[in-house]
C-alpha positions as CSV (number, residue, x, y, z in Angstrom):
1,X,-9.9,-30.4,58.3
2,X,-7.4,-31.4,55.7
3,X,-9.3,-34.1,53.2
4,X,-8.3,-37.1,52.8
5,X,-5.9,-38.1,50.2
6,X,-4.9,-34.9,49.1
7,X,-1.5,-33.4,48.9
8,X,-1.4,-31.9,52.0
9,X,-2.3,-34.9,54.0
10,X,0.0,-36.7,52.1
11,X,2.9,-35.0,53.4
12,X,1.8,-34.5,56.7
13,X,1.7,-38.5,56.6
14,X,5.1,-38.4,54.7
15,X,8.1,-39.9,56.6
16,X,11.1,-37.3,56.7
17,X,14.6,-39.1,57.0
18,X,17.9,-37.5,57.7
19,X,20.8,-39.0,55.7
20,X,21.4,-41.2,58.3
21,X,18.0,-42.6,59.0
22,X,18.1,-43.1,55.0
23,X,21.3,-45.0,54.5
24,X,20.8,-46.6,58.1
25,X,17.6,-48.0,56.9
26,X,17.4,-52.3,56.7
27,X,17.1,-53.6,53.1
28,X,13.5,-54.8,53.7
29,X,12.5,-51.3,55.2
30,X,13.7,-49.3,52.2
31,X,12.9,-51.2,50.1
32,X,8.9,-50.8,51.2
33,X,9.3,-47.3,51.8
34,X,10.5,-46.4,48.6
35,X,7.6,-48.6,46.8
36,X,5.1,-45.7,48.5
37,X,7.5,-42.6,47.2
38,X,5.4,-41.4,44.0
39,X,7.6,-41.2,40.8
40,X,10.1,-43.5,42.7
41,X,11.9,-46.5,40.6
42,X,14.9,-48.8,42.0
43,X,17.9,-47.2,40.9
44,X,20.2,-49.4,38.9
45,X,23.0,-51.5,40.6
46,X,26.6,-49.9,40.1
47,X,29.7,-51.2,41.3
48,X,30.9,-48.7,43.6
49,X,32.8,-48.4,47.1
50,X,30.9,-49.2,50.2
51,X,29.1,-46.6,51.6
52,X,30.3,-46.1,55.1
53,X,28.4,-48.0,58.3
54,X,25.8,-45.3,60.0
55,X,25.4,-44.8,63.3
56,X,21.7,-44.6,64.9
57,X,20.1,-41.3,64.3
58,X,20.1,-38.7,66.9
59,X,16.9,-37.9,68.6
60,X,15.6,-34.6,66.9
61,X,15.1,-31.8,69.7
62,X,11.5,-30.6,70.1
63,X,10.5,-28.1,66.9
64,X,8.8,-25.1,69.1
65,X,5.4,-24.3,68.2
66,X,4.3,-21.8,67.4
67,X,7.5,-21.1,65.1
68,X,10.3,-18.6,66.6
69,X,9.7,-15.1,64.9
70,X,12.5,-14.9,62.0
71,X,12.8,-12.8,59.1
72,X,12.9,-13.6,55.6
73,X,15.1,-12.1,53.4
74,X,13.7,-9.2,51.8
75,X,14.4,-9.9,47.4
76,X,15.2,-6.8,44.8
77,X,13.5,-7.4,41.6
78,X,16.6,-6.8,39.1
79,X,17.5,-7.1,35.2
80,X,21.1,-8.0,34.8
81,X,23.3,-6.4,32.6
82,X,22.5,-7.9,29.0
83,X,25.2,-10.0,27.5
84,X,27.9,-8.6,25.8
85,X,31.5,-9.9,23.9
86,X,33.0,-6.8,24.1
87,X,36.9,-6.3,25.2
88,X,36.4,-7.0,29.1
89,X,38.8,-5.3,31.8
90,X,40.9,-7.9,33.5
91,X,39.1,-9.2,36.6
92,X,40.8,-9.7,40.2
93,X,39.4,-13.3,41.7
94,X,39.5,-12.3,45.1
95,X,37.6,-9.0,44.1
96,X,34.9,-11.2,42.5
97,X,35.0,-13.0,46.0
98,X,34.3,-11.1,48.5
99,X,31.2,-11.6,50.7
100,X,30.5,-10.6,54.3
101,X,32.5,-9.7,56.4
102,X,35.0,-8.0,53.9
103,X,32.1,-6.5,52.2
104,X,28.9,-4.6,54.0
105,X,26.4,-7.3,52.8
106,X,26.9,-10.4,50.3
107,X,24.2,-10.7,47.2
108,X,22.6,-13.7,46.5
109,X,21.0,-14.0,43.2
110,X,17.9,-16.6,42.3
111,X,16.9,-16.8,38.9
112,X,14.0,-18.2,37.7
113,X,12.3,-19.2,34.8
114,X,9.1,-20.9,34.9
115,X,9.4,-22.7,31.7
116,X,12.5,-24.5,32.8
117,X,11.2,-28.0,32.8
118,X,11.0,-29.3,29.4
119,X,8.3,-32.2,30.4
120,X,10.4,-34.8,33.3
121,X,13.6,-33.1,32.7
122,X,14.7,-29.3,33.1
123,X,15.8,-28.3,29.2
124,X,19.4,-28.0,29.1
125,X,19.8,-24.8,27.2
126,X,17.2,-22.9,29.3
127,X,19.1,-23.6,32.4
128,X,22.4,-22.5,30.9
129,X,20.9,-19.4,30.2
130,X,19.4,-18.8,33.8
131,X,23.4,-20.0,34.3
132,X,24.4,-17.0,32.2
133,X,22.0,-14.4,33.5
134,X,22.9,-15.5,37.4
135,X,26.2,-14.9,36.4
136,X,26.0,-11.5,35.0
137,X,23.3,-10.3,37.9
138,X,25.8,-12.0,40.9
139,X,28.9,-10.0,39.3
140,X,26.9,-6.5,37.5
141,X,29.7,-8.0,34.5
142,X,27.8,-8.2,31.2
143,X,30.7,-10.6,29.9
144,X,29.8,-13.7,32.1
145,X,32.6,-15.7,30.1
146,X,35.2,-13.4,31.4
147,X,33.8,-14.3,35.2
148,X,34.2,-17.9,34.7
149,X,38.2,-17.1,33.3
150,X,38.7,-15.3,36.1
151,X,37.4,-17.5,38.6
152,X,39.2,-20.3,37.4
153,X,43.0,-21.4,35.2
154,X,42.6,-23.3,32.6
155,X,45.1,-26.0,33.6
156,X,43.2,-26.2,37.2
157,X,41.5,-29.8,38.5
158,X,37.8,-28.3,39.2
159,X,35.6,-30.4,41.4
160,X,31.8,-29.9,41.0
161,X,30.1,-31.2,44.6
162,X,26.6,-32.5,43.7
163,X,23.8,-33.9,45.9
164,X,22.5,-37.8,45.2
165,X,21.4,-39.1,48.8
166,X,18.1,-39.2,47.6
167,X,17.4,-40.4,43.9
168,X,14.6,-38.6,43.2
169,X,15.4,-35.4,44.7
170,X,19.1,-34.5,43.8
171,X,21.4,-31.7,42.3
172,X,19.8,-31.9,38.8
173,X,22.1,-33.2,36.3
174,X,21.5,-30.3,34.2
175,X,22.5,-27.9,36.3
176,X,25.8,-29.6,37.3
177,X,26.6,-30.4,33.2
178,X,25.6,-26.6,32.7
179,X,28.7,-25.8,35.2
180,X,30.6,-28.1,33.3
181,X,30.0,-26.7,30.0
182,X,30.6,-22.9,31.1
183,X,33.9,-24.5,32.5
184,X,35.1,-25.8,29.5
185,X,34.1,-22.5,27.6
186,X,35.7,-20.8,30.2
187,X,39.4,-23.1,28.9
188,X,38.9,-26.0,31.6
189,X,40.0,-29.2,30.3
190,X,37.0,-31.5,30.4
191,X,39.0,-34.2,31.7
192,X,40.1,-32.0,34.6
193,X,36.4,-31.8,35.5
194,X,35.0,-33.9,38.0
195,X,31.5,-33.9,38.9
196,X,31.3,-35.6,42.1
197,X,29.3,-37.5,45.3
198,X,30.4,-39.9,47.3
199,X,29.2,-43.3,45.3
200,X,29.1,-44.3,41.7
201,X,25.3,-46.0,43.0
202,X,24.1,-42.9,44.2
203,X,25.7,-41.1,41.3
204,X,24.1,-43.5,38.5
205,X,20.6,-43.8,40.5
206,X,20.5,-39.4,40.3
207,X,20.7,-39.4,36.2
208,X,24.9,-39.1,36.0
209,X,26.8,-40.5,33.6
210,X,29.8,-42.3,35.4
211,X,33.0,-41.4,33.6
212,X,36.2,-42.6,35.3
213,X,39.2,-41.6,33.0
214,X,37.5,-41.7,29.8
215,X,37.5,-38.5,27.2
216,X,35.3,-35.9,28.7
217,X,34.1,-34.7,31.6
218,X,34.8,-37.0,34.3
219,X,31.5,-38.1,37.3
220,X,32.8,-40.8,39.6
221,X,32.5,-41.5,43.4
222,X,34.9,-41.9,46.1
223,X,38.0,-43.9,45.5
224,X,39.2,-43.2,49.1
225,X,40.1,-41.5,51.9
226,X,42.5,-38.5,52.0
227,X,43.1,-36.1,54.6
228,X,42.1,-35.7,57.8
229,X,39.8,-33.0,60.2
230,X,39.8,-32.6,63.4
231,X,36.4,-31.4,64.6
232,X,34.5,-30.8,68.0
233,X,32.5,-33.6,67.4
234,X,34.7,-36.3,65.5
235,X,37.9,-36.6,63.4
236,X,36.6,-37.4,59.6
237,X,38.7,-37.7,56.5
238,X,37.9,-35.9,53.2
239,X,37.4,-37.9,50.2
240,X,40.7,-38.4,48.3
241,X,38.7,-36.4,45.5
242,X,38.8,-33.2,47.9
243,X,42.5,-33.2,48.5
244,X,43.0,-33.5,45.0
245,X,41.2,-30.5,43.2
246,X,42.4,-26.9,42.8
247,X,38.8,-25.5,43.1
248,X,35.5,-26.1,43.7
249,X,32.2,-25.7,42.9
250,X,29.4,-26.2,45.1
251,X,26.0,-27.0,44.1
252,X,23.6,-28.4,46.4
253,X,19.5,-28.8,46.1
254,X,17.8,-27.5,49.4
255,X,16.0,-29.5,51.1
256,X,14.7,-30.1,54.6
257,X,16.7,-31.9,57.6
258,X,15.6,-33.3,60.6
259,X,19.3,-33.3,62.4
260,X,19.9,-29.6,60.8
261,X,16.9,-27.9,59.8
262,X,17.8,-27.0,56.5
263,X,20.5,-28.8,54.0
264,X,22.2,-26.7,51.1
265,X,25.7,-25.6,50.2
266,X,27.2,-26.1,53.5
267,X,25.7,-29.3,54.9
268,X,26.8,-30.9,51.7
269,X,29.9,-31.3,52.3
270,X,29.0,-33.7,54.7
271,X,29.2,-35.8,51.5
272,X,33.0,-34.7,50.9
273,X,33.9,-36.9,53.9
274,X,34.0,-40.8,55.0
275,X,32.3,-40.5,58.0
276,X,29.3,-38.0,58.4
277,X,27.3,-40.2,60.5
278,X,29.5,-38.7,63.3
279,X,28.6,-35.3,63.2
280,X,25.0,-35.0,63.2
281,X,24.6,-34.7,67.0
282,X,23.3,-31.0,68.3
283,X,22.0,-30.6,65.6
284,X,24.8,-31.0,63.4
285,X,26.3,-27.6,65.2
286,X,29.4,-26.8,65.6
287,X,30.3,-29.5,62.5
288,X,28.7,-28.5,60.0
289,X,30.3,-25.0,60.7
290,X,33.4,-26.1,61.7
291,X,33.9,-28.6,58.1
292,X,32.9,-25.7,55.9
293,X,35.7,-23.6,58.2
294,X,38.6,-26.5,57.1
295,X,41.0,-25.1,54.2
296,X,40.3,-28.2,51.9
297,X,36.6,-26.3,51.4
298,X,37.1,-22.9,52.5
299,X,40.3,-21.9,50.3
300,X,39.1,-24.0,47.5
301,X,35.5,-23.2,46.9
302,X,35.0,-20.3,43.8
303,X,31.4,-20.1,43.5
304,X,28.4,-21.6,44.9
305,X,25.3,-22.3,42.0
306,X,21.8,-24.1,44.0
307,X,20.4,-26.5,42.0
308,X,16.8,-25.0,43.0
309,X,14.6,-26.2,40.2
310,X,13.4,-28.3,42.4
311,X,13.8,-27.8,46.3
312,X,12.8,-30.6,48.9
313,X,10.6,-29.2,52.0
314,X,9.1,-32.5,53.0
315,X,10.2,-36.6,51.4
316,X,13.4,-36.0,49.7
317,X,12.5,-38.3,47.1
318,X,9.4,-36.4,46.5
319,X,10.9,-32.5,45.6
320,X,8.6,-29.5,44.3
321,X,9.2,-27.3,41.4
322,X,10.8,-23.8,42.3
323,X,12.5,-23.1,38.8
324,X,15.3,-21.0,40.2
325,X,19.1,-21.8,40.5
326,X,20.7,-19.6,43.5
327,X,24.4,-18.2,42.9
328,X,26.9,-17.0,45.6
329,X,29.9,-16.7,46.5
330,X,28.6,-16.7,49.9
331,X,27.3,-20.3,51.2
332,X,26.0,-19.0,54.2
333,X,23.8,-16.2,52.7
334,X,22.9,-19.0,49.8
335,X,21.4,-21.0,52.6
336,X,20.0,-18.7,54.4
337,X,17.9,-17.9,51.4
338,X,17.2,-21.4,50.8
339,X,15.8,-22.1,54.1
340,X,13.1,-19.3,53.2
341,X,12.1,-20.9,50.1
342,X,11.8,-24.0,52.1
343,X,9.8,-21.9,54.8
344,X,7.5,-20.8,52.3
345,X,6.9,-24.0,50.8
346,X,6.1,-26.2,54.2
347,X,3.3,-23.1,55.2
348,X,1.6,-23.4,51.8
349,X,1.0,-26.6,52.5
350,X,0.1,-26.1,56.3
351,X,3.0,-27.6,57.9
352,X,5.3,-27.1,60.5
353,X,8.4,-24.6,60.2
354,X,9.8,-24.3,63.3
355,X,12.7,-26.8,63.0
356,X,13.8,-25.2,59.7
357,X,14.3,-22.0,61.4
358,X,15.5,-23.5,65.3
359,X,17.4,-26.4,64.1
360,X,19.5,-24.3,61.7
361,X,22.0,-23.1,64.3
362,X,25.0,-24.2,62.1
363,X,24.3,-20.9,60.1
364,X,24.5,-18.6,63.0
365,X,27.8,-20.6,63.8
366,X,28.7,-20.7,60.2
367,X,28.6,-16.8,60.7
368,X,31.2,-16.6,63.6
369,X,33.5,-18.5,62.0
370,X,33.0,-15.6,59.6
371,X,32.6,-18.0,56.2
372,X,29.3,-15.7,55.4
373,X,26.2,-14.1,56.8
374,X,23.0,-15.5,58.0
375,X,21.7,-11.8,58.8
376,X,18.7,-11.2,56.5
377,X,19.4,-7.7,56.7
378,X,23.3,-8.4,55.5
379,X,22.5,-10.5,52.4
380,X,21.1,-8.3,49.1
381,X,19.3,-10.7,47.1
382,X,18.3,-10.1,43.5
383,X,15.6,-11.6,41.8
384,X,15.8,-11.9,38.3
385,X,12.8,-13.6,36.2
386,X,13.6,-14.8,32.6
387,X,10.0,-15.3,32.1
């Protein structure tokens, strides 16, 4: 018997909404269930562009029960090589790269550090040195500087793809201004970085600061459509935004999805285009796959950082604490390990896992279109504690 009031019937009571059901949602009905979300506040009114019309949401398959049998990706404890600013050997980019299936397996790295959040808000410097340290144990380079030259030119447009559908629950800011600041060490302009989502409202309502053409790092929405892709499911367009960067960052928070499982470096590009309401039938398979497989993602993404100090496994708006960011340069294998930690949160509080694990087919697809591995026993993960 699970008593009354307590966390665990609290989520079990919790409403879980898929992007669409969110946005779809009449003014009156989110507006009420927001007033129950704990820590939740009206976000502030932006001017921004409309947010695209949403379709019903699709009819979530049955989860089985019990769970199917999976296997969680088995973590090496590791100390990465301490920081150095010693002459560095020039590094290739593609070398850096390569993940499954060019190389035998494809490393994730989570680091964590349990004294991240500096009361409400994760403290900046901490989190740019899990940034550092991720860095170092992703490449085995002690200079993590040089990484971040090699990755990216100086005179490039770089394009940091955060997460703000839910207010409460997004990419942290700090971890997306971390990027930005390792950018700009690296020699990127700050003007020619953009941290990105589709509204300014959405933006604003997550902790951004907008910043559209001013000095300094530049955080806006969409200003339009741009090119277009042909799926299975739909034809969408990408975000002007997307056609106009050199590179890309991705770094999503993972969270729980009732039309995908799980949602983490791959389903969030269902943000980088107008209409996303159109692919979330079956589960959101083959699209999710199939956008991640288009050029204006997969040629342009250099690196994937998972904004896991907090991860959502139940009410979006409602995260809990996991004091890790995830780097990869394989977004399959980066979700794949994000789906455990979502795993292992939902069965410590004695809920249901099964559609996390069934209703993730896009990463098996994901895998065929060979953009990374969902193979537990093709990803090496490192774990690396700072404290």
């Amino acid at each position: 018997m699970v008593p009354k009031g307590s966390k665990k019937e609290k989520h079990r009571e919790g409403r879980v909404f898929s992007r669409r059901t969110f946005l779809g949602l009449s003014g009156g009905g989110l507006a009420a269930w927001l007033a129950g979300c704990r820590r939740a506040s009206a976000p502030p009114t932006v001017t921004s562009p409309p947010v695209p019309t949403m379709d019903p949401p699709p009819t979530p398959l049955p989860s089985p029960s019990p769970p199917p049998t999976y296997t969680p990706v088995q973590a090496t404890a590791t100390t990465p090589p301490p920081p150095t600013s010693g002459p560095t050997p020039t590094l290739d980019r593609a070398t850096l790269m390569t993940h499954w299936p060019a190389t035998d397996v494809s490393r994730v790295v989570a680091v964590r550090h349990e004294g991240v959040w500096d009361g409400p808000e994760p403290d900046p410097a901490t989190v740019l040195d899990m940034l550092d340290a991720g860095i170092r144990a992703l490449t085995d380079i002690p200079d993590e500087q040089a990484v971040w030259r090699a990755l990216f030119d100086p005179d490039e447009k770089v394009l940091l793809k955060v997460n703000c559908i839910a207010y409460n629950g997004p990419t942290q800011p700090a971890v997306a201004y971390a990027v930005a600041q390792r950018l700009q060490d690296a020699g990127v302009l700050a003007e020619n970085i953009l941290i990105f989502d589709r509204t300014d409202n959405e933006l604003t309502a997550s902790g951004y600061t907008l910043n559209d053409g001013g000095a300094g790092v530049q955080c806006h929405g969409s200003r339009g459509d741009g090119s277009e892709a042909v799926l299975t499911q739909a034809s969408v367009r990408f975000y002007q935004e997307i056609d106009a960067c050199d590179a890309i960052v991705n770094t999503p928070i993972p969270k729980q999805h009732s039309s995908a499982g799980v949602s983490g470096a791959l389903k969030n590009h269902y943000g980088s285009v107008n209409r996303p309401s159109a692919l979330h039938g079956n589960w959101c398979d083959p699209a999710i796959a199939e956008l991640n497989a288009q050029p204006n993602v997969r040629d342009k993404t250099r690196l994937i950082v998972g904004a896991a100090l907090n991860v959502s496994p139940c009410d979006w708006n409602q995260p809990e604490r996991e004091n890790a960011l995830l780097l990869s340069f394989d977004p399959v294998a980066l979700d794949t390990v994000g789906r455990d930690i979502l795993v292992r949160h939902r069965e410590a509080l004695g809920l249901d896992t099964g559609y996390l694990i069934d209703g993730a087919r896009h990463l098996a697809t994901a895998q065929a279109l060979e953009l990374g591995t969902a193979d537990a026993t093709l990803i090496d993960l490192h774990e690396v504690a700072l404290s």
